[in-house]
N, C-alpha and C positions, 0 to 999 in steps of 0.2 A: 689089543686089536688096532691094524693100521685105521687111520682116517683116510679114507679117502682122496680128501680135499687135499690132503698132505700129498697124497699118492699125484696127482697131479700137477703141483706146483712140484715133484721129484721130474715127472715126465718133461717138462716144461723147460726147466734148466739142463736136463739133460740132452734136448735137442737143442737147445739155442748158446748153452755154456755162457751165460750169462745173464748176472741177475738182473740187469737193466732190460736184456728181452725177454727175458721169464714173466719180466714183471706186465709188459705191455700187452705179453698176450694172455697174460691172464686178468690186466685189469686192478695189479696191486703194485704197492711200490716196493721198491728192491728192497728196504729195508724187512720189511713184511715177507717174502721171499724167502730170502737169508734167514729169519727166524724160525719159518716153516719149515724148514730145509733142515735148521738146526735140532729142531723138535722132531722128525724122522730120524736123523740121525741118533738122537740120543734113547726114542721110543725102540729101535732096532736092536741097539748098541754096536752099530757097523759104522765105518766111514765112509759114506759114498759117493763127496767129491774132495777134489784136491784143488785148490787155488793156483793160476799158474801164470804168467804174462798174457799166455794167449784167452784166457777164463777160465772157465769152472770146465774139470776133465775127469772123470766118471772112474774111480778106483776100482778095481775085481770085485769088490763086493757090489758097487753099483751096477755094474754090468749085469752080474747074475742077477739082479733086480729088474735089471730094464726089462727084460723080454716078458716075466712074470708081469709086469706093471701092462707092459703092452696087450698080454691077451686077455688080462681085467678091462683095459680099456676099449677092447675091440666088443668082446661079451656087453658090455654094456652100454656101447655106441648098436651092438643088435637088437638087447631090449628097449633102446629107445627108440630102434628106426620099425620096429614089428607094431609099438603103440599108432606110430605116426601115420605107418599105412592104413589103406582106409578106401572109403568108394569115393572120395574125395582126392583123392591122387596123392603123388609125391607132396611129402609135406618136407619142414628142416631146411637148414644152410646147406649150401656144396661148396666150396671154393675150388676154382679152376685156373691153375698156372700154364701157360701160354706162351710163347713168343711172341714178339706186337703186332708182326703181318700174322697172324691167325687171329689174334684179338682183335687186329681193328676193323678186319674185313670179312672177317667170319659169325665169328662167335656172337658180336651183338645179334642179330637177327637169330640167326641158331637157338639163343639161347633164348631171346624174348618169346619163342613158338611153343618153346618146350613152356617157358612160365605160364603163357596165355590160358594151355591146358592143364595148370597144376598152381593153381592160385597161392596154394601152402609152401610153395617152394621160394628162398630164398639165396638166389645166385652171387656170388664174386666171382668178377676176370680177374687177376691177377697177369698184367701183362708187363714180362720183362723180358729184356733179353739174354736171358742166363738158361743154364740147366735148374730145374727144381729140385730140392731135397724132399721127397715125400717120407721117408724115414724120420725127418723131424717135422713133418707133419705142417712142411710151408702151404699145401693144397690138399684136398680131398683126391684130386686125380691132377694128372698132366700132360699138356701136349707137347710131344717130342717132336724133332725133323731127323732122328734116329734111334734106333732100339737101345737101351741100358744092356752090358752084358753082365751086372753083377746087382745083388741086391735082393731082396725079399719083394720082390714088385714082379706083377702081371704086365705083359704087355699085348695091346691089339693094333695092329694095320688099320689104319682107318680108310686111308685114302691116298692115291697118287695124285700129286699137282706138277703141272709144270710153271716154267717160267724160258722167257725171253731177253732180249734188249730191246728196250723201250725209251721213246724221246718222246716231247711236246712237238705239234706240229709247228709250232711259233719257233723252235732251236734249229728243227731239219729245215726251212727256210731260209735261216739267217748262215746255217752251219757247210761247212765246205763238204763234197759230195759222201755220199755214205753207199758203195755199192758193195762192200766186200768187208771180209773181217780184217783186212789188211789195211783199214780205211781208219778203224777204230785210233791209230795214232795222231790222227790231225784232229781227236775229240776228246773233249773234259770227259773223263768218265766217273761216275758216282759210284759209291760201295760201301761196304763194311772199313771199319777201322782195321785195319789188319789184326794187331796184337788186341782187340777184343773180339776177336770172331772165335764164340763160345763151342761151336758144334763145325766139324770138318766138312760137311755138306754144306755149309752157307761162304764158304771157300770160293766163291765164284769169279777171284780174278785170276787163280790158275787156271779153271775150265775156258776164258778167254785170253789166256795169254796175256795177263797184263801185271805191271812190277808194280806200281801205284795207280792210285784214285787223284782228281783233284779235288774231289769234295766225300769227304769221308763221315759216319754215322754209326751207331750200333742200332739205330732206331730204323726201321725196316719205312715209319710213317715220315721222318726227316728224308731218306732218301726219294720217298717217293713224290712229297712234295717240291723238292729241290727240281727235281722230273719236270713236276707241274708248271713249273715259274721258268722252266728251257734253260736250265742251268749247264745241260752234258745228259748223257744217254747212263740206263742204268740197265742189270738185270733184274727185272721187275716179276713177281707174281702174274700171273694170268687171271686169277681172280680178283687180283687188285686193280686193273685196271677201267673196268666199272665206274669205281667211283674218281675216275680220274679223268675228265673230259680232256677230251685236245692231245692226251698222249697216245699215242700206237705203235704196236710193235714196227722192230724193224731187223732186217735180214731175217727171218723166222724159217727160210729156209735152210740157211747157212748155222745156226746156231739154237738151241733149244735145248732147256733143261727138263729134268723127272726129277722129284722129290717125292716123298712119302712123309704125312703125319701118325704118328704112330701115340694112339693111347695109355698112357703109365697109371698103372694103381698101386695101391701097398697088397701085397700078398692076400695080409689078414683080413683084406675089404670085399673080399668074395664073398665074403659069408651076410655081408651086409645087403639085404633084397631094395632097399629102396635107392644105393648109390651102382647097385646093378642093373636097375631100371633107366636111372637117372644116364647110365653110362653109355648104355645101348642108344637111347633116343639121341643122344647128343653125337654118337656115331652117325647114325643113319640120318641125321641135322645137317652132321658137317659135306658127308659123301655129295647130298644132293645140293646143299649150297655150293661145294666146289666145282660138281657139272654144269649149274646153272650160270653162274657165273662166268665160267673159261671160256661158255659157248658165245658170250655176249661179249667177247677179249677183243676190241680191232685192230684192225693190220693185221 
């Protein structure tokens, strides 16, 4: 009979292809790992990885393996979320991968409301600026700024945001006039890195018409502080601007973006009642922190 514990250090290098992140997120060293690994292999009599420059790559028989492993993992990711619940609320870890403008201006308060009423619950942001792999299991769920078209994952619309062009009022001051979008050339403008801009919606200097930035970032919170300090004008959130005194929009009638955050889970997490509860509140969290805030946007 498999061990278990085995069956999960198998899951573990199977998402990560590597003993050295195998090892971190389970907490053992790679040496340890590799041995585990070897003692499945040999308890099976299969070979379920192959060593390769790029790591550890999952042979036919690993494969057949994964999905099995996977729905042992989900079964009992549901007997443990069925103990947990309770008249005491959500209980358990969640982790939530994000891009940074939704982690840094969102989600803390979002989430601290949903914890306030569910004391058992313990939350991670995870805020990067990539796409998440929820297939190897880097989050419990994830927020997108567009739908996956492939994959074993559920997806919900959570909400539309928009955004603008946004300066400090200390730059529009000192900066030569800005009546027109045809103005934007006699101004530094702030953005994305081109060659790391992860998702084609955050593309925002063909929607303005612009070849280069002069201050560039993958960090949505570097951009916006660059803003802060009157560095050049950026396209900024509408709900980021809250927490950014002295900036306001500018031309809003000439120019205005619609985005959409859309919520990612794995497939197999429907069946799971406590990250279905957990999923819904942190929807209806996000909706009305993003009205509340766009409405407080000035300029």
């Amino acid at each position: 009979m498999t061990d278990w514990d085995d069956m999960r250090v198998f899951l573990a290098l199977a998402r990560s292809e590597s003993l050295s992140r195998a090892g971190r997120a389970l907490r053992l060293d790679p040496a340890t790992v590799g041995r585990r690994i070897a003692r499945l292999e040999a308890g099976l009599g299969a070979r379920l990885f192959t060593r390769s420059p790029q790591g550890y790559a999952m042979t036919e028989e690993g494969l057949r393996l994964l999905s099995h492993a996977q729905d042992a993992e989900t079964a009992l990711a549901g007997a443990e979320d069925a103990l947990r619940s309770g008249p005491s609320g959500m209980r358990g870890q969640v982790r939530i991968g994000a891009p940074d403008g939704c982690a840094n201006y969102l989600l803390p308060q979002v989430v601290a409301a949903i914890c306030d009423e569910n004391p058992g619950l313990e939350v991670q942001i995870v805020a990067l600026p990539r796409v998440f792999n929820l297939s190897r299991r880097e989050a419990d769920m994830a927020i997108a700024v567009s739908a996956p078209a492939a994959g074993r994952l559920t997806v919900q619309k959570i909400t539309d945001y928009r955004l603008h062009l946004a300066a400090a009022r200390s730059y529009l001051d000192r900066a030569p006039p800005l009546h027109g979008m045809a103005d934007l050339g006699a101004h530094r403008l702030i953005g994305y890195i081109p060659d790391m801009i992860f998702d084609k919606e955050l593309d925002y200097l063909t929607e303005i018409g612009a070849q280069t930035v002069g201050l560039a970032s993958n960090s949505v919170s570097v951009q916006l502080n660059w803003v802060r300090q009157g560095a050049g004008v950026a396209v900024v959130h509408d709900f980021a601007l809250p927490a950014a005194p002295g900036v306001v929009r500018v031309l809003p009638e000439a120019f205005s973006l619609t985005r959409a955050f859309y919520l990612i889970r794995h497939g197999d997490d429907r069946r799971l009642g406590r990250l279905n509860r957990f999923a819904e509140a942190l929807a209806q969290g996000l909706r009305r922190e993003v009205a509340r805030l766009e409405a407080q946007a000035p300029g």
